[in-house]
C-alpha positions in Angstrom: 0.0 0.0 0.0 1.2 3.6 -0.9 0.1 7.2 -1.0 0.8 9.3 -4.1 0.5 13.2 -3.7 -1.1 14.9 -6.8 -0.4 18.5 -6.9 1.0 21.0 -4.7 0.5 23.5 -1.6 -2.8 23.8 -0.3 -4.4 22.3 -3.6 -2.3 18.9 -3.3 -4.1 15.5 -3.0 -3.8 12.0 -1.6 -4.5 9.0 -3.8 -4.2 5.3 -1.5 -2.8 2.9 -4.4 -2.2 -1.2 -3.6 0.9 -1.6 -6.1 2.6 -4.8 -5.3 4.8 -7.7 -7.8 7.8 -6.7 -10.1 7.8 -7.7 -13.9 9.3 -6.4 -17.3 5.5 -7.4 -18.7 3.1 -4.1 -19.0 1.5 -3.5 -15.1 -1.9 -4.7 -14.4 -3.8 -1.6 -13.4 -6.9 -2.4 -12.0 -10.2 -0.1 -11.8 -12.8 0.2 -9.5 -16.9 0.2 -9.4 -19.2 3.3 -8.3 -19.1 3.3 -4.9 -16.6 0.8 -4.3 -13.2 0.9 -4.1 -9.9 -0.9 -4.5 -10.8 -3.7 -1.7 -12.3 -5.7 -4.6 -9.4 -5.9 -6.4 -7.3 -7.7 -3.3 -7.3 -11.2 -4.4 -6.3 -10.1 -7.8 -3.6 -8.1 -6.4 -2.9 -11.5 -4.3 -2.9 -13.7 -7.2 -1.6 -12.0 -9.7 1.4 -10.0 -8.3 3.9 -13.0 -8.5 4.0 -13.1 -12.1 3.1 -9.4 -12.8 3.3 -5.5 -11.2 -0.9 -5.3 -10.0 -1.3 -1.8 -9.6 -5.0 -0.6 -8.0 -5.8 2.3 -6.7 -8.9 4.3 -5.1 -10.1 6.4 -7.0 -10.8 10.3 -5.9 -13.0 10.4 -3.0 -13.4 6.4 -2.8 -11.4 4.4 0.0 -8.6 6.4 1.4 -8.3 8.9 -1.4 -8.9 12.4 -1.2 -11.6 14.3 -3.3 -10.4 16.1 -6.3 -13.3 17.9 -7.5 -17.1 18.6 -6.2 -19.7 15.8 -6.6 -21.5 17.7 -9.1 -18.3 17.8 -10.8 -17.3 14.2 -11.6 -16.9 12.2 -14.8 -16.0 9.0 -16.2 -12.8 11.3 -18.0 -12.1 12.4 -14.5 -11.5 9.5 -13.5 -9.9 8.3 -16.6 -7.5 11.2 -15.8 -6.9 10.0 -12.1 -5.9 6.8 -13.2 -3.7 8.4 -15.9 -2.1 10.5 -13.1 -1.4 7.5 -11.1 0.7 5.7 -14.0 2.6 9.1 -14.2 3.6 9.4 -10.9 4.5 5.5 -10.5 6.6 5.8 -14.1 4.7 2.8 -15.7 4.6 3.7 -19.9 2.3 1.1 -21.0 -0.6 -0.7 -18.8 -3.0 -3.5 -18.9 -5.9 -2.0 -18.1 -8.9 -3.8 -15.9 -12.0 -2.4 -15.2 -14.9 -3.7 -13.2 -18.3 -1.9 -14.1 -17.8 1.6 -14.1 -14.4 0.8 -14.1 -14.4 -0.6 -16.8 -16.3 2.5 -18.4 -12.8 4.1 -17.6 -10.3 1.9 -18.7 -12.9 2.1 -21.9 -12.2 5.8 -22.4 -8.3 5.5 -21.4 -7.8 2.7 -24.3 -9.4 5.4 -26.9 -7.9 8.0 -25.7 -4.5 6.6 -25.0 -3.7 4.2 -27.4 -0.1 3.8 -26.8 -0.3 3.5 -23.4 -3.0 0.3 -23.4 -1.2 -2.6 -23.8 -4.2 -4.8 -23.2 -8.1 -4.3 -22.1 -9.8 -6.3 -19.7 -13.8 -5.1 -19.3 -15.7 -6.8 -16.7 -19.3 -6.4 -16.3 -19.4 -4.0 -18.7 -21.2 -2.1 -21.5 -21.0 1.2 -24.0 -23.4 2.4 -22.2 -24.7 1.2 -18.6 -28.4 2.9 -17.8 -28.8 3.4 -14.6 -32.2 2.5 -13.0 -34.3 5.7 -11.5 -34.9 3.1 -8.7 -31.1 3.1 -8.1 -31.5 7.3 -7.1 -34.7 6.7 -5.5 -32.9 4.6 -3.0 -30.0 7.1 -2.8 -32.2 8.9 -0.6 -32.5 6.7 2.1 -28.6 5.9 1.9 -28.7 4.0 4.9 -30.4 1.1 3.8 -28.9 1.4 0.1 -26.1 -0.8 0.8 -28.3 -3.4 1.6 -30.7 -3.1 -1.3 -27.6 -2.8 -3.9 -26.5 -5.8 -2.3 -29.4 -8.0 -3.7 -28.9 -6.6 -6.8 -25.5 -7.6 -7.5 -25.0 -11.1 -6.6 -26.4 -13.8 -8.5 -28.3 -16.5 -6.5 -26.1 -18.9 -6.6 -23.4 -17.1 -4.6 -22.6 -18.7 -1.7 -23.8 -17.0 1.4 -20.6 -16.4 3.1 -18.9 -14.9 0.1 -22.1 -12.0 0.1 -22.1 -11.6 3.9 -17.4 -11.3 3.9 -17.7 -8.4 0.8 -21.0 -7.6 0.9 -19.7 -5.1 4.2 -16.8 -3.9 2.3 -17.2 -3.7 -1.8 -19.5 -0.2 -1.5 -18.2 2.1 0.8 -18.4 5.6 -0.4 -20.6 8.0 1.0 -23.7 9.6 -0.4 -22.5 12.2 -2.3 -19.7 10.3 -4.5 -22.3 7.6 -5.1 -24.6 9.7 -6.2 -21.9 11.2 -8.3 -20.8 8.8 -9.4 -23.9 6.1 -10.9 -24.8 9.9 -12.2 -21.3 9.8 -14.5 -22.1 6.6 -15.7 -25.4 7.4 -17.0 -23.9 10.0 -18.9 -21.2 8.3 -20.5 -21.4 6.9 -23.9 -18.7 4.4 -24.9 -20.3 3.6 -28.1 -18.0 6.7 -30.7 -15.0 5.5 -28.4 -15.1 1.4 -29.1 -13.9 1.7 -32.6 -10.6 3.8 -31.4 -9.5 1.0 -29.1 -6.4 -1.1 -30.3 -5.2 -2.9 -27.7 -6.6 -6.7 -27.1 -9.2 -6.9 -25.7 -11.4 -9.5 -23.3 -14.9 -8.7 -22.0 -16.0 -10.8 -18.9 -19.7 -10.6 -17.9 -22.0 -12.8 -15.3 -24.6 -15.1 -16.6 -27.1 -13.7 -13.8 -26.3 -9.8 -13.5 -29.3 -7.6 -13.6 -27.3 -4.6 -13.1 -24.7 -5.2 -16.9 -26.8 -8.2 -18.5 -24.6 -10.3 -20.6 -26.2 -8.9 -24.2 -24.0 -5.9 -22.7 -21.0 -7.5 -22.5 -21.8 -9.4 -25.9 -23.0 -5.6 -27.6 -19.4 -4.2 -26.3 -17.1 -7.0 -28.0 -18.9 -6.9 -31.1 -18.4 -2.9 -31.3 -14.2 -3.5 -30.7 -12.1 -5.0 -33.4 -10.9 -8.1 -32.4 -12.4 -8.4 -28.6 -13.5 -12.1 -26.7 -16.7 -11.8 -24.5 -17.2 -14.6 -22.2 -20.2 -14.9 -20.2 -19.4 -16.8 -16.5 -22.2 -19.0 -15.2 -23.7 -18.6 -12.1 -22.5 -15.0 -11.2 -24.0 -11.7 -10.8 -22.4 -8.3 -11.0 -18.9 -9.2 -9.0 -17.2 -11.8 -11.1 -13.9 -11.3 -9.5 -15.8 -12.1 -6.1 -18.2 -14.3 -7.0 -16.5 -17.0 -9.6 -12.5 -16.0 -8.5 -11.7 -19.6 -9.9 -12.9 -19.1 -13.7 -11.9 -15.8 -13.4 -8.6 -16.1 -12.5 -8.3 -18.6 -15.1 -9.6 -16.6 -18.1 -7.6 -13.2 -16.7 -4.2 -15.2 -16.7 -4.6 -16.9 -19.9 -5.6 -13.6 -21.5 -2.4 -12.2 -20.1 -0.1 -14.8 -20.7 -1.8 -15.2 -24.7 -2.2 -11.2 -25.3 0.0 -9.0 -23.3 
């Protein structure tokens, strides 16, 4: 774990980042869900970090990183630009990027707008564009039983009970505000003008039972970038990475080892 400072004086920043593992392969750089943060991404960093640098970091205003801009104020390019920043400031060229959900709307926009700094795209849960339910901001307002209610949502039945009760504490943590803010950004965001800039490969994972990014999403999102794999995991909801870590696993280090 490490603390990167962004900025200077009185307008400087925090950003919290899990980087751990060495290799002279392009860093794993792993991107987090609205509301969540980079706790999700702990067995991957666990896993993963023998063979190859796993870089994740909270995004602004998520986990232990600072704010960098009013709620109001928040985009998917914002955060694109965050996790820009953090490859700066940890000197890594050329990344792998991973995105889980609205994550993966930002590694999305980083791989069209960066190019030559996307070695390889993983999208999980995914979709060009991810509509947001007005049930979702309805239950905004009574954020203390939204955690609960977005738990149901995301899991698919067949996750086992234990694995919902360990992460189902942990995976949304942000407060209110960047919640709001942030299922507001993705309902703004439209990946479908940025697909056809992407050149890196590219695999798309998506859950067989996800109500929040059904699988057609997943399926509309490979068939929109040249050359990209979607494969739909059985009996998993809207956490993959936590709900199938097994298949997962398997299809993340193949990709690797194949395509980066």
């Amino acid at each position: 774990m490490r603390r990167l400072r962004v900025g200077a004086g009185n307008d400087s920043r925090n950003l919290r980042v899990r980087d751990e593992g060495e290799s002279k392969r392009p860093p794993l750089v792993c991107v987090h869900g609205a509301g969540s943060s980079s706790v999700v991404w702990m067995e991957a960093v666990r896993r993963l970090s023998p063979s190859r640098r796993v870089v994740a970091p909270d995004l602004p205003g998520h986990g232990q990183s600072d704010r960098w801009h009013p709620p109001d104020d928040v985009t998917i390019a914002m955060y694109r630009d965050a996790v820009g920043t953090v490859c700066a400031q940890l000197k890594i060229e050329r990344a792998v990027l991973m995105g889980h959900s609205m994550g993966a709307l930002v590694a999305l926009d980083a791989a069209a707008a960066w190019p030559e700094r996307v070695a390889g795209l993983i999208l999980v849960n995914g979709g060009l564009r991810l509509k947001v339910s007005p049930e979702v901001f309805v239950r905004l307002g009574d954020f203390a039983r939204f955690g609960k209610w977005l738990s149901r949502m995301v899991w698919s039945p067949s996750t086992p009970l234990d694995v919902v009760e360990r992460w189902g504490a942990v995976a949304f943590t942000a407060d209110e505000e960047i919640t709001r803010a942030d299922f507001r950004a993705v309902e703004r965001f439209d990946g479908t003008p940025l697909a056809a800039k992407v050149r890196a490969p590219t695999l798309i994972l998506g859950g067989a039972d996800d109500l929040m990014t059904p699988p057609r999403l997943s399926n509309e999102l490979a068939a929109a970038i040249s050359g990209a794999r979607a494969q739909i995991l059985p009996d998993t909801g809207h956490m993959l990475m936590l709900e199938g870590p097994e298949r997962f696993f398997t299809e993340i280090e193949s990709f690797l080892i194949t395509s980066t």
